[in-house]
N, C-alpha and C positions, 0 to 999 in steps of 0.2 A: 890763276883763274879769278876773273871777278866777283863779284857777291852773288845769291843766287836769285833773280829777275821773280817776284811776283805780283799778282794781275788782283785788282777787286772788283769783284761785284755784288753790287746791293742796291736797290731803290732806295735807300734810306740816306743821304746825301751827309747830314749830321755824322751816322757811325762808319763811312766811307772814311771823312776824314779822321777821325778816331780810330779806326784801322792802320792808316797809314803812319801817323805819328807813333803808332806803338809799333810797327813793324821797322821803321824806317834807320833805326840805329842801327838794326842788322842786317835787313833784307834792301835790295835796290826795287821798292815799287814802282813798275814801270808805265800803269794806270790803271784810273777808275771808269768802272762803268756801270749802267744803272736799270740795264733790262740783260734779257739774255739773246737778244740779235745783234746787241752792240759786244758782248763776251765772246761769242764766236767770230765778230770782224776783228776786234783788237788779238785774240787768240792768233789768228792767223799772221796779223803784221806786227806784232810785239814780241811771240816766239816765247812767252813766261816758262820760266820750270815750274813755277805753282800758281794756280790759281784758287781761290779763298773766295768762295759764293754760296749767294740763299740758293733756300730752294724756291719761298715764291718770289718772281719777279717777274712785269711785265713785258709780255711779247712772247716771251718764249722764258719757262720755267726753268730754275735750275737742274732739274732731273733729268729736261729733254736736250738742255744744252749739253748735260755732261754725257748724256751719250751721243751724241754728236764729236763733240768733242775725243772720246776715244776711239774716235776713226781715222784721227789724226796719225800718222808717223813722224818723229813721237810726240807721246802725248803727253802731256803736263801733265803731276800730280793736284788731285782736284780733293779740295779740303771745302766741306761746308761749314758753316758758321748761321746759322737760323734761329726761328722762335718757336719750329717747329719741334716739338719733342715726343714725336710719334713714332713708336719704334719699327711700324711696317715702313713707314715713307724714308729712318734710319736706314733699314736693311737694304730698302731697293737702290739707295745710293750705292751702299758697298758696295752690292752684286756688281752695279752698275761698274764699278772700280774705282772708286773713291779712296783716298787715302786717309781721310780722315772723318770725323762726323761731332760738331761742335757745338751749344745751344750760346745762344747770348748773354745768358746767364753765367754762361762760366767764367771763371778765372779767366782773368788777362794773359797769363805764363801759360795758359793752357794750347792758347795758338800759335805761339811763338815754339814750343813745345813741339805741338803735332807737324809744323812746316818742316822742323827739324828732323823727325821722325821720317814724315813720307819722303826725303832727302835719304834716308838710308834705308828705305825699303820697305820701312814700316807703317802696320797700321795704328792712328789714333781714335780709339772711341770716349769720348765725356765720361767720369765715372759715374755721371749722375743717370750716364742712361744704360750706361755695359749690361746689368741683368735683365732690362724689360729687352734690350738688343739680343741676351743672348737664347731668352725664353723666345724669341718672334722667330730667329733661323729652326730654332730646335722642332717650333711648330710646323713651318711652312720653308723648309731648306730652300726650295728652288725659287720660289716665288712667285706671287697668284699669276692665274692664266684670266685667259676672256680679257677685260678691259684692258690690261695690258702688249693683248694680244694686237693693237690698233699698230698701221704702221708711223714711222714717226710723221708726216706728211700728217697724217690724222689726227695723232694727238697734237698737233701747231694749228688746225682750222679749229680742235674744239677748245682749244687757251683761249684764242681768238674773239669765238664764239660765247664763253663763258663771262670775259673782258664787255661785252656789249659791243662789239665792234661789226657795221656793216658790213656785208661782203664784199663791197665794192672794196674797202677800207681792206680787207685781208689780203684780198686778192694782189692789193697795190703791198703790201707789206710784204706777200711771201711769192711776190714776180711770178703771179700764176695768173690765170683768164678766171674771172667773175665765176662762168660757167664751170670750172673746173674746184672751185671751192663748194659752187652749188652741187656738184655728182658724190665728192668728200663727204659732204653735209648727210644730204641723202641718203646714202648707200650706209654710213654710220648707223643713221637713226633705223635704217630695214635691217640694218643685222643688227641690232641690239631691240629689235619692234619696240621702238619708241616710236611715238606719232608727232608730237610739237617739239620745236626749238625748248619749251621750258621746261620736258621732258628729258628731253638731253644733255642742259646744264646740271639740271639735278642730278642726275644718273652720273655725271663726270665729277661732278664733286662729291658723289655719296662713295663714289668708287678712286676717288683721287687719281683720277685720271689728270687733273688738274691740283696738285698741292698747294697748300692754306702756308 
């Protein structure tokens, strides 16, 4: 068997290739990528056994990519590596099925570690963040409802949205009609009775509809 194929993703272009030089003794990195619409194209024609991504990134978030992602047959183990060290935005990765959950902060051995880990089954969490991770399931096991409750279509017009991106501009991104980002838009802000666009950013960030 060959070595086992993994994928990066990060906006951060500097610790992409710092990922790759420390991965590359042992793992065949097969590329880099630097939003989450270009993770999901390379996903598809690269075929990684793991994939090592943030959570923020533009276009499309690592959250919404990784459930995307596990619709795949099969799916690649998805290890995050971030700066986010928020133990609700931890957990919904898990739920999500993440094999791992990483800060940047951590130890170098600790990714090299966890790729190894979700290779046999297992889950990796940081030990910097294992207790606020395991006080956050103990509180809220399933996971909040309402804002989450958006289909994914919804939460990719309000990253979009958040991003400052026209709607002509979404529309051309997510191969949909202008109109059809506009009924998205709307129908979000009436079921949540929000009135302005800058009502609905806020609301998607206070509610991390959109993660930092």
């Amino acid at each position: 068997m060959g070595r086992t194929k993994v994928l990066l993703a990060d906006d951060h272009t500097i610790l992409l290739e710092a990922f790759r030089r420390l991965l590359e003794p042992e793992f065949a990195v097969v590329g880099t990528v630097a939003d989450g619409r270009a993770l999901l194209e390379a996903a598809r024609s690269l075929k990684p056994d793991v994939i090592v991504l943030d959570v923020a990134m533009p276009l499309l978030n690592g959250l919404e990519a990784a459930r995307q992602l596990q619709s795949a047959s099969p799916h690649p183990k998805l290890i995050f590596l971030t700066m986010n060290p928020d133990p609700d935005t931890a957990a919904e990765a898990l739920r999500i099925g993440a094999s791992g959950y990483l800060l940047k902060t951590s130890a170098a051995s600790e990714l090299t570690r966890a790729i190894r880990d979700a290779l046999r089954g297992l889950r990796y969490i940081t030990p910097a963040m294992k207790r606020e991770l395991e006080e956050s399931f103990i509180e809220d096991p399933r996971g909040h409802e309402g804002p989450r409750s958006l289909s994914s279509r919804q939460r990719e017009v309000v990253q979009l949205l958040v991003e400052g991106r026209p709607m002509k501009e979404i529309a051309d991104i997510l191969s949909i009609a202008p109109r059809t980002v506009a009924y998205h838009k709307y129908k979000i802000m009436a079921d949540l009775r929000l009135k302005t666009t800058a009502e609905l950013i806020q609301y998607a960030l206070s509610n991390k509809i959109v993660p930092s």
